[in-house]
PyMOL Python script that loads the backbone (N, CA, C, O; Angstrom):
from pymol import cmd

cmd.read_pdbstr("""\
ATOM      1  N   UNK A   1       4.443 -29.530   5.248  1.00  0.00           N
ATOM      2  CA  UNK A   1       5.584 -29.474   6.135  1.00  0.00           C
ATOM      3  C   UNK A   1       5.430 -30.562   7.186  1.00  0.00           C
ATOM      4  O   UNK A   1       4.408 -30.820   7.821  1.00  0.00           O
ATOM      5  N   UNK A   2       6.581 -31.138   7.261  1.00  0.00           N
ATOM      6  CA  UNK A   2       6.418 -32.150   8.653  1.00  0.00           C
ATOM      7  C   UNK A   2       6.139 -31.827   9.528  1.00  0.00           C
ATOM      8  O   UNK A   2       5.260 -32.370  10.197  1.00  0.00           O
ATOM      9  N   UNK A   3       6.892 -30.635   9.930  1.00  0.00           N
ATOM     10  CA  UNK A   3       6.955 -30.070  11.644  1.00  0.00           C
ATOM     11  C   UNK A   3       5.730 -29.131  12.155  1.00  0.00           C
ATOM     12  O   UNK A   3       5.659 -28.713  13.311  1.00  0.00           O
ATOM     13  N   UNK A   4       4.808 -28.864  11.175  1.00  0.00           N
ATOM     14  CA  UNK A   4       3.735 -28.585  11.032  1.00  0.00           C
ATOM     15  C   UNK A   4       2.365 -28.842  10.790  1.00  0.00           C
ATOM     16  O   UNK A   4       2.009 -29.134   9.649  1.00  0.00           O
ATOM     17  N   UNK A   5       1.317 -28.752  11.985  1.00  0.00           N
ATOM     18  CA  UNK A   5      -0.192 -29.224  11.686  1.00  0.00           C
ATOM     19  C   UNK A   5      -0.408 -28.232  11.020  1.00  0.00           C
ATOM     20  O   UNK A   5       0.004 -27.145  11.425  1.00  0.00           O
ATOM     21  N   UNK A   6      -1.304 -28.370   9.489  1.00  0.00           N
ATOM     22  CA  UNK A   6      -2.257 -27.420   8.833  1.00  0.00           C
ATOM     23  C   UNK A   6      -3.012 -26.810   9.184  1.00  0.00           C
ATOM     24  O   UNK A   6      -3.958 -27.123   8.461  1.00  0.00           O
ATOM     25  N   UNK A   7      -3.451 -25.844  10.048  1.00  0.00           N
ATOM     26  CA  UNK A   7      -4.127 -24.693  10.910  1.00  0.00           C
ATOM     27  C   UNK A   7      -5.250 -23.918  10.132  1.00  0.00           C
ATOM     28  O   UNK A   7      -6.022 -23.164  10.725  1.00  0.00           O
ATOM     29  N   UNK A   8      -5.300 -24.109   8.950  1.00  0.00           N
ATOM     30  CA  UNK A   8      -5.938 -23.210   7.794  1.00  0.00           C
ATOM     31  C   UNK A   8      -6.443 -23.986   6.723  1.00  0.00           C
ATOM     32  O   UNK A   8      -5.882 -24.871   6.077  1.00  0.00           O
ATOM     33  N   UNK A   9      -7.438 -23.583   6.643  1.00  0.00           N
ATOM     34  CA  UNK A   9      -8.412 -24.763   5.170  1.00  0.00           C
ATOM     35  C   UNK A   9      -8.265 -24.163   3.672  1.00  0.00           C
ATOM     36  O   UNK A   9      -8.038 -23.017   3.286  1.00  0.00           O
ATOM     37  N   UNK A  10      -8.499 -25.473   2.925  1.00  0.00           N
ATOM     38  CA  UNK A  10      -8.183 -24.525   1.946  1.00  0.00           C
ATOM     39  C   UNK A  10      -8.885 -23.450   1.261  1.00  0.00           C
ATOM     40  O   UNK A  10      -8.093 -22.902   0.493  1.00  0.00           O
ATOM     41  N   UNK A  11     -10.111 -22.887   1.214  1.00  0.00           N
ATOM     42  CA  UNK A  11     -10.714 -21.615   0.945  1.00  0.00           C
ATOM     43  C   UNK A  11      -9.628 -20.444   1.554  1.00  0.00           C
ATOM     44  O   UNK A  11      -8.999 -19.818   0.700  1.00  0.00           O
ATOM     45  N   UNK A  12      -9.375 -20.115   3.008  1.00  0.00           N
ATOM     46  CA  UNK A  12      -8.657 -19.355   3.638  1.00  0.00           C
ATOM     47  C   UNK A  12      -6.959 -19.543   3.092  1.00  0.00           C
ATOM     48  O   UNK A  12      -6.104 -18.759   3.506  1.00  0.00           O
ATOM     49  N   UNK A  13      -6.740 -20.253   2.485  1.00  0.00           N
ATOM     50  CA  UNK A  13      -5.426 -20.699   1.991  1.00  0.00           C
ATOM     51  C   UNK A  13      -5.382 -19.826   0.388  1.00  0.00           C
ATOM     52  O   UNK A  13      -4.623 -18.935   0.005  1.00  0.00           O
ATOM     53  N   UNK A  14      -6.515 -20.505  -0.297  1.00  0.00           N
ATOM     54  CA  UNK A  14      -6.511 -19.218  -1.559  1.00  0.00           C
ATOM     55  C   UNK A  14      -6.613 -18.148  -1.391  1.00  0.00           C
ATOM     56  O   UNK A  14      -5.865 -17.354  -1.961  1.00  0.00           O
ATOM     57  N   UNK A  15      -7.826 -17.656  -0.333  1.00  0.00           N
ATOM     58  CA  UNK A  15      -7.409 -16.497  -0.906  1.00  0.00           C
ATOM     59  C   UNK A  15      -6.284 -15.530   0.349  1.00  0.00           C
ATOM     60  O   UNK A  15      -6.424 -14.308   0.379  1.00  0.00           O
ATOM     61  N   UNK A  16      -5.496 -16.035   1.065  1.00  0.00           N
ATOM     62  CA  UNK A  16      -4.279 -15.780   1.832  1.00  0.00           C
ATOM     63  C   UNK A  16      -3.323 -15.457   0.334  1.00  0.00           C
ATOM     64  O   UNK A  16      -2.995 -14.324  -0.020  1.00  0.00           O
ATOM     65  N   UNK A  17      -2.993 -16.715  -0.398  1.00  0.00           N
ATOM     66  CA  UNK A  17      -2.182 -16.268  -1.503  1.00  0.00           C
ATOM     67  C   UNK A  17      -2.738 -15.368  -1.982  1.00  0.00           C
ATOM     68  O   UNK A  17      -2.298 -14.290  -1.581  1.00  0.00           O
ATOM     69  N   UNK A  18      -4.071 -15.254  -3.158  1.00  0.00           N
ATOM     70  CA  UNK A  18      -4.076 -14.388  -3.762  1.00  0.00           C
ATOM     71  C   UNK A  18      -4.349 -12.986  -3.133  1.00  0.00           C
ATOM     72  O   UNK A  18      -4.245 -12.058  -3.935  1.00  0.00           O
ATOM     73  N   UNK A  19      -4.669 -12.665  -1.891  1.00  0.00           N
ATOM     74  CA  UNK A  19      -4.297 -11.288  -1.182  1.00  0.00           C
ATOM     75  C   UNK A  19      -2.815 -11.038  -1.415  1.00  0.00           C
ATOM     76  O   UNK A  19      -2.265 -10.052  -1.906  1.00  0.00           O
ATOM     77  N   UNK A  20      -2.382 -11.994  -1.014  1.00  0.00           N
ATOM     78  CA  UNK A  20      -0.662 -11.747  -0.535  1.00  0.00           C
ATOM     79  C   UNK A  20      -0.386 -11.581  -2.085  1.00  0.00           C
ATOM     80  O   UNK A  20       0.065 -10.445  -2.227  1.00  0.00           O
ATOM     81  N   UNK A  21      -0.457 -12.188  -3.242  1.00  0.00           N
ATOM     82  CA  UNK A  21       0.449 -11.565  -3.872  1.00  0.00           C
ATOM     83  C   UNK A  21      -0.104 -10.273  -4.662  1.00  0.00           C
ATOM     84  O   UNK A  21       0.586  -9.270  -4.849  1.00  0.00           O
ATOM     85  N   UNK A  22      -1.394 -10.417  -5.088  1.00  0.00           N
ATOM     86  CA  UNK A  22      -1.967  -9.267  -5.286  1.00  0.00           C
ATOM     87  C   UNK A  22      -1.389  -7.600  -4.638  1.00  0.00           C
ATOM     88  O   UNK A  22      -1.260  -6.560  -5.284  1.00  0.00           O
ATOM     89  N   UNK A  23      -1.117  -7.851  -3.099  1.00  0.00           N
ATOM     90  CA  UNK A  23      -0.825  -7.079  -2.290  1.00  0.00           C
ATOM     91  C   UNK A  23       0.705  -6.442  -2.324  1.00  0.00           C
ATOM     92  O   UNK A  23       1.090  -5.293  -2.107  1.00  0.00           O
ATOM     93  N   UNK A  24       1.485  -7.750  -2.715  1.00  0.00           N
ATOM     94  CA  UNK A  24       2.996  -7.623  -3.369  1.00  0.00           C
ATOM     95  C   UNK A  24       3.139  -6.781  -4.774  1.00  0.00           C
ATOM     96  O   UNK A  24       3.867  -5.801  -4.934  1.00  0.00           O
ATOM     97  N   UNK A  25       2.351  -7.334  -5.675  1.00  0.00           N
ATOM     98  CA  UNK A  25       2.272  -6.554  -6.504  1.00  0.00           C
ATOM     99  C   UNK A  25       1.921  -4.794  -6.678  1.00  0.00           C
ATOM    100  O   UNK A  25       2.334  -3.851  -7.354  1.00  0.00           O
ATOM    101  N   UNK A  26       0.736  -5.092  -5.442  1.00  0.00           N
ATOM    102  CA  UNK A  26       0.603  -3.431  -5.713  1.00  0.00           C
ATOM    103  C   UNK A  26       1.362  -2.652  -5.645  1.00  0.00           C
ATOM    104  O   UNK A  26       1.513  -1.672  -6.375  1.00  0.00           O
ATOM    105  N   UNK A  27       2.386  -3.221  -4.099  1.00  0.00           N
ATOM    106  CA  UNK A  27       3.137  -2.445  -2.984  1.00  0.00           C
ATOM    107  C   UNK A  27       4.378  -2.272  -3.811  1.00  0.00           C
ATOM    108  O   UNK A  27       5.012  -1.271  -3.479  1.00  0.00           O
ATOM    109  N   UNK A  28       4.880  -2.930  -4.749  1.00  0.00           N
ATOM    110  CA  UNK A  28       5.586  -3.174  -5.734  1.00  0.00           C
ATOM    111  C   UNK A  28       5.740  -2.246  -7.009  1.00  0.00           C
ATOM    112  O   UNK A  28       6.736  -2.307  -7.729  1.00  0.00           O
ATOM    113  N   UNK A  29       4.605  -1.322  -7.252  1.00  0.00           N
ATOM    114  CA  UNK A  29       4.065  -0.876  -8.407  1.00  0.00           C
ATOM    115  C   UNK A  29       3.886   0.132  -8.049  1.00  0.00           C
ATOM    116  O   UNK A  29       4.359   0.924  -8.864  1.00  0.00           O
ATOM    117  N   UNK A  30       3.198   0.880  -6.792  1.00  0.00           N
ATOM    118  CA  UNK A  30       2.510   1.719  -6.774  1.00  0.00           C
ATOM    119  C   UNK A  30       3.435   2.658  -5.625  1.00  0.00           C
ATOM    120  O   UNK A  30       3.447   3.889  -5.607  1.00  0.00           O
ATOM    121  N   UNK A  31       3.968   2.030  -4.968  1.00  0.00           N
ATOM    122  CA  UNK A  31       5.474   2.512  -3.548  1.00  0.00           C
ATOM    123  C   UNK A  31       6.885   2.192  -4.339  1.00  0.00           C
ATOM    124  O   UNK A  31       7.087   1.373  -5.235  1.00  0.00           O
ATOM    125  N   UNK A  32       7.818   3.140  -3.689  1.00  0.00           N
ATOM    126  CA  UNK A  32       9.318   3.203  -3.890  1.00  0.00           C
ATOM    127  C   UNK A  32       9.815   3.374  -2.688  1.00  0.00           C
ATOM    128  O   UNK A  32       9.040   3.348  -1.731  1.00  0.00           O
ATOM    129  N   UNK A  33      10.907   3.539  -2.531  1.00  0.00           N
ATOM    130  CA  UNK A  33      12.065   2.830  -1.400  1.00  0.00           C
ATOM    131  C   UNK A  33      11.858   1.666  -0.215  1.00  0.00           C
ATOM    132  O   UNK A  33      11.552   0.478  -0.314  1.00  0.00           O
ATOM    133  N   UNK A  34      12.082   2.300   0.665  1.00  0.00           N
ATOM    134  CA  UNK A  34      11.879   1.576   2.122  1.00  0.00           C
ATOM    135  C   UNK A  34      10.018   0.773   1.766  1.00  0.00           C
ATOM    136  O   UNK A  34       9.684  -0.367   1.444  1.00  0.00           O
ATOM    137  N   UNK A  35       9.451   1.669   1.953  1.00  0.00           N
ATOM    138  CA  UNK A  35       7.932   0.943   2.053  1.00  0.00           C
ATOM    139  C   UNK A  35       7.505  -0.127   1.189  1.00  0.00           C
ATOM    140  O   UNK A  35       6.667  -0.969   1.513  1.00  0.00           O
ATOM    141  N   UNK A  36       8.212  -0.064  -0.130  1.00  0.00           N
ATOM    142  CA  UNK A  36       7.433  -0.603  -1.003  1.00  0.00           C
ATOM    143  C   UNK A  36       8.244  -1.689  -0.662  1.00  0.00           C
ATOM    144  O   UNK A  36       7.464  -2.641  -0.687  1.00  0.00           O
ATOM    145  N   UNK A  37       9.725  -2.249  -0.256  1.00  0.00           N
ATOM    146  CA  UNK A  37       9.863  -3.386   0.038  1.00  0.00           C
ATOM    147  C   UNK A  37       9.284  -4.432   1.261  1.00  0.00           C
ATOM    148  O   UNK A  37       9.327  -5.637   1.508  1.00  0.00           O
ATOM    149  N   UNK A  38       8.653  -3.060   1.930  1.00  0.00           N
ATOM    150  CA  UNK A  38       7.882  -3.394   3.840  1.00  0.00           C
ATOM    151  C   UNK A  38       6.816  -4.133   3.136  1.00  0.00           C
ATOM    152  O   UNK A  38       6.618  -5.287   3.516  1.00  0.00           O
ATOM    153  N   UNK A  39       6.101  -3.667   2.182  1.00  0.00           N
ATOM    154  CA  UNK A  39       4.903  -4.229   1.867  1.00  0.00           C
ATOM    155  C   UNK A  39       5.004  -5.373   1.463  1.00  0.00           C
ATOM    156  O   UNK A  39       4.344  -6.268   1.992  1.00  0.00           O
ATOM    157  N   UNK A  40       5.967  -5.646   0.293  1.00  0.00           N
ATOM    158  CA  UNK A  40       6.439  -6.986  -0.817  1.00  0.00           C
ATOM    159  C   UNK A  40       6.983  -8.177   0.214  1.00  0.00           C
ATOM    160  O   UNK A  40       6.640  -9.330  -0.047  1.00  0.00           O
ATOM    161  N   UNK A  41       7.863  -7.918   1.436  1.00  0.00           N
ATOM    162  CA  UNK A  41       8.153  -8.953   2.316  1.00  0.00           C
ATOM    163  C   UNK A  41       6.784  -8.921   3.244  1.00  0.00           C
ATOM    164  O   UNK A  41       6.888 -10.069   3.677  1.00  0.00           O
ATOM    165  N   UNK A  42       6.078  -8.627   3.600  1.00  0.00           N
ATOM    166  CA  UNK A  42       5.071  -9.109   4.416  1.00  0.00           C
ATOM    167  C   UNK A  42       3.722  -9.374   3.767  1.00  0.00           C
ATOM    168  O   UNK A  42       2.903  -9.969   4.468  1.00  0.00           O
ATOM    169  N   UNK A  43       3.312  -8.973   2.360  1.00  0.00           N
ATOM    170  CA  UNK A  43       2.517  -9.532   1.504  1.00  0.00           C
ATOM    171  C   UNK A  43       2.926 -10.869   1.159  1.00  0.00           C
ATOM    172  O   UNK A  43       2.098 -11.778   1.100  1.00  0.00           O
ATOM    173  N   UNK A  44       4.723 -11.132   0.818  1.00  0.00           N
ATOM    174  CA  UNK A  44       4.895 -12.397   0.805  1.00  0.00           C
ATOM    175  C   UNK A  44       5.081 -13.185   1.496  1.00  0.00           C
ATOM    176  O   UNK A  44       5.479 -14.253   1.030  1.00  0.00           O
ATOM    177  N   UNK A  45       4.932 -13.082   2.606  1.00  0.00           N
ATOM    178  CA  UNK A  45       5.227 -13.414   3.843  1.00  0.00           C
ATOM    179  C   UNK A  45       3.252 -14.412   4.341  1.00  0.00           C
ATOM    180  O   UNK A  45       2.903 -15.478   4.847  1.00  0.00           O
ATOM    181  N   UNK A  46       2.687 -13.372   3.860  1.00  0.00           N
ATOM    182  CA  UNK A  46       1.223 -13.725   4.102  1.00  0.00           C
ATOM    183  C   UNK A  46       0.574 -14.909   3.389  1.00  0.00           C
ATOM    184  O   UNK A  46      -0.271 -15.731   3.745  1.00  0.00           O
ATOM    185  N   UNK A  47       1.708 -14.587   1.522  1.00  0.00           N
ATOM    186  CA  UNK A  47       1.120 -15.730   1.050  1.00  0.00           C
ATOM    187  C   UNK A  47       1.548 -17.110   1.306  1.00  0.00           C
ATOM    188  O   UNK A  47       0.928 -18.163   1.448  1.00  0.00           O
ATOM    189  N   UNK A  48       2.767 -16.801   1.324  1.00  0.00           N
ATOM    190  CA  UNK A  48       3.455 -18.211   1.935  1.00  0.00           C
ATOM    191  C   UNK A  48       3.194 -19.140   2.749  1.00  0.00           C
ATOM    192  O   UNK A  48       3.546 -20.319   2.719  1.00  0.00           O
ATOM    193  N   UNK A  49       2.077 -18.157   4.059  1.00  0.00           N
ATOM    194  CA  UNK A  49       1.519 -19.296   4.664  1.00  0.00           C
ATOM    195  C   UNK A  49       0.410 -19.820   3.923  1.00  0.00           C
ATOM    196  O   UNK A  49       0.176 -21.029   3.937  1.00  0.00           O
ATOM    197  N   UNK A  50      -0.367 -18.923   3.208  1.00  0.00           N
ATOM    198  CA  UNK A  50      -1.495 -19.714   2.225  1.00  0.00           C
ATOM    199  C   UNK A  50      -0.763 -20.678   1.055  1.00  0.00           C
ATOM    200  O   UNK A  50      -1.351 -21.225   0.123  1.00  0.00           O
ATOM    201  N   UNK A  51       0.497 -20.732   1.315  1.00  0.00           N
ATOM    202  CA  UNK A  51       1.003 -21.914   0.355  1.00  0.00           C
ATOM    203  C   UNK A  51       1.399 -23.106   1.319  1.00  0.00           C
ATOM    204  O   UNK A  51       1.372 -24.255   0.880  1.00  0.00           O
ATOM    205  N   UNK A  52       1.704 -22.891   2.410  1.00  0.00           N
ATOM    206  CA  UNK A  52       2.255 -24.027   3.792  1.00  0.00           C
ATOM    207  C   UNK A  52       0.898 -24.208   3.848  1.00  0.00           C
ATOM    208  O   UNK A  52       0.622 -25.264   3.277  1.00  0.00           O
ATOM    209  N   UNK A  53      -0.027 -23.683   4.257  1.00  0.00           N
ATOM    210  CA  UNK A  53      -1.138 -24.210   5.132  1.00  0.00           C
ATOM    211  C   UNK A  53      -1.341 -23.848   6.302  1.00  0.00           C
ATOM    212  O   UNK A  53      -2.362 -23.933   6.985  1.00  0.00           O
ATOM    213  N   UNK A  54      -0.360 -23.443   6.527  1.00  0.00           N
ATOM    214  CA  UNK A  54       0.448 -23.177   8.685  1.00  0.00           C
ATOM    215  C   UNK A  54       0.306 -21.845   9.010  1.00  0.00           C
ATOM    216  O   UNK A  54       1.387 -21.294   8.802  1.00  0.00           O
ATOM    217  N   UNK A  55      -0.712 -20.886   9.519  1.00  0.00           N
ATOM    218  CA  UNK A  55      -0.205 -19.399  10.292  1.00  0.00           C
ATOM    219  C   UNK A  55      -0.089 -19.413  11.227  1.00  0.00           C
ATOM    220  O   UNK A  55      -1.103 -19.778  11.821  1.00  0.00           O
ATOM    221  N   UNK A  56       1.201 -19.043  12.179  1.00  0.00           N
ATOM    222  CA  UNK A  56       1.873 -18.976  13.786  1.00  0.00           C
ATOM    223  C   UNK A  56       0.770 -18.307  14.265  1.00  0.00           C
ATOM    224  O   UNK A  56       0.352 -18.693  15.357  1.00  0.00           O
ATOM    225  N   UNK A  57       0.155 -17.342  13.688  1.00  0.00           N
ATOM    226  CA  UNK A  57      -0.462 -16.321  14.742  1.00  0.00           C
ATOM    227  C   UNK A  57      -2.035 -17.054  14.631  1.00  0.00           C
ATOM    228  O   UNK A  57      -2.669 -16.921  15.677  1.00  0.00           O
ATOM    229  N   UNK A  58      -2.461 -17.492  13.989  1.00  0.00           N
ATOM    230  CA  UNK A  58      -3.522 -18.409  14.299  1.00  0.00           C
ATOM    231  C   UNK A  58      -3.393 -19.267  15.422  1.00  0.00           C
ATOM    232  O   UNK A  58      -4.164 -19.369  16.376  1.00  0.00           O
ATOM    233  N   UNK A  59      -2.107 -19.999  15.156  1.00  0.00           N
ATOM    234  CA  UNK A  59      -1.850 -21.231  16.601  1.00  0.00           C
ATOM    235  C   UNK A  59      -1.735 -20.742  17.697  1.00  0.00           C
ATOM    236  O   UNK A  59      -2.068 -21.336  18.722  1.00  0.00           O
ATOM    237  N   UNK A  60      -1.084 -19.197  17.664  1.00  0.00           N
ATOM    238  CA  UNK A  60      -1.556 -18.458  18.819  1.00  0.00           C
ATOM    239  C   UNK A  60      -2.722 -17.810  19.718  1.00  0.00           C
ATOM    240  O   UNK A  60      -2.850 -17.745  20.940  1.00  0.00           O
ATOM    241  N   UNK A  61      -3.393 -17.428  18.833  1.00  0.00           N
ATOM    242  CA  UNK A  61      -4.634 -16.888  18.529  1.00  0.00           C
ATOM    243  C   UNK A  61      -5.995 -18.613  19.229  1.00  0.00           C
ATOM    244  O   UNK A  61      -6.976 -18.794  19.951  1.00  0.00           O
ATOM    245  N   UNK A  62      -5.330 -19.149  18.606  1.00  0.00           N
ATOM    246  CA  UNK A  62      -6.371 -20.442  18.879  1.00  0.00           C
ATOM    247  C   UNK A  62      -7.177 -20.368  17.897  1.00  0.00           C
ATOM    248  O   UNK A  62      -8.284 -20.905  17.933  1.00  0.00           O
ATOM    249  N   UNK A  63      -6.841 -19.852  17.121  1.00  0.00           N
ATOM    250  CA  UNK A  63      -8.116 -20.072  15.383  1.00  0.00           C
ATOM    251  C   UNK A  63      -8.008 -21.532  15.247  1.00  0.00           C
ATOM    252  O   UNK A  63      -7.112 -22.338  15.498  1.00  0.00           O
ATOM    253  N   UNK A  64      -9.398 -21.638  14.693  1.00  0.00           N
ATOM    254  CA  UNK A  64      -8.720 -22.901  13.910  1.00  0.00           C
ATOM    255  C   UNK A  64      -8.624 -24.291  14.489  1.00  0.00           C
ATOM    256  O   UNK A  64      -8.590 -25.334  13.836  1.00  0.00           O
ATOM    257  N   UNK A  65      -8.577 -24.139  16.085  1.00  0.00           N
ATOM    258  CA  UNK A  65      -8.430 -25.316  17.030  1.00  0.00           C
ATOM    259  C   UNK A  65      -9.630 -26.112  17.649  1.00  0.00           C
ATOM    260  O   UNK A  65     -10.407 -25.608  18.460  1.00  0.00           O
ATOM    261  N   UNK A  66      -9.702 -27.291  17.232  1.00  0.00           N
ATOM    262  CA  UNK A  66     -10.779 -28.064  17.201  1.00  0.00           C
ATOM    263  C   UNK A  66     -10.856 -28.609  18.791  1.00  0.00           C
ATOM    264  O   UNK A  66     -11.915 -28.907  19.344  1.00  0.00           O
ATOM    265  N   UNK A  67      -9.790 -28.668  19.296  1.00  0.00           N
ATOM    266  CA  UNK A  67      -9.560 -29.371  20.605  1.00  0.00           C
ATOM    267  C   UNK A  67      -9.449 -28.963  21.852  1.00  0.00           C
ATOM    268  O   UNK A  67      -9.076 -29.631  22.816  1.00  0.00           O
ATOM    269  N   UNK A  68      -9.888 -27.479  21.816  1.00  0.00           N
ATOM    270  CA  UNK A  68      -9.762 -27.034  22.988  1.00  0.00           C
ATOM    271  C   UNK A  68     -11.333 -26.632  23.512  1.00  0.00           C
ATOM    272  O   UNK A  68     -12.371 -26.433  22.881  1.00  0.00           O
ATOM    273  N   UNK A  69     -10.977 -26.605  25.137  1.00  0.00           N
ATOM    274  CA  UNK A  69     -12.279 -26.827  25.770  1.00  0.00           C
ATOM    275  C   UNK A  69     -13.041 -25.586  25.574  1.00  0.00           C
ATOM    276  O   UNK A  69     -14.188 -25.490  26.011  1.00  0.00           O
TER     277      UNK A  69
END
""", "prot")
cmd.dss("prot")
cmd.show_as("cartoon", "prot")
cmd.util.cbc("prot")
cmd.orient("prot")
C-alpha cells in the first residue's frame, strides 16, 4: 500500500493470515447466526492485515517502531 509503512515482518504476517483464516473457517463451520459472522469478519479482518503488512493497532500500540526514544 502506498499510504502505508509495513509495521509487521514477514513471519508475523504468515502466521496473522493463517490464524485469520483458519479462525474464519472454524467460526464458519462450527457457529450459526449472528456470531459465526462476528467471527468470519474479524478473523478476516486479522488476515488482511497479514496480507497488507500494516496493523493500526500496532502503530498505536508502538509495536514494531524502530524510532522512538
Amino acid at each position: 500500500m502506498a499510504f502505508f509503512r509495513r509495521n509487521i515482518g514477514k513471519a508475523q504476517q504468515a502466521i496473522r493470515l493463517g490464524i485469520g483464516v483458519g479462525a474464519a473457517l472454524l467460526g464458519y463451520s462450527f457457529l450459526a447466526g449472528w456470531p459465526a459472522w462476528l467471527v468470519v469478519v474479524s478473523a478476516l479482518s486479522f488476515a488482511l492485515s497479514g496480507i497488507i503488512g500494516y496493523c493500526p493497532v500496532c502503530t498505536v500500540a508502538r509495536f514494531g517502531d524502530r524510532t522512538r526514544s
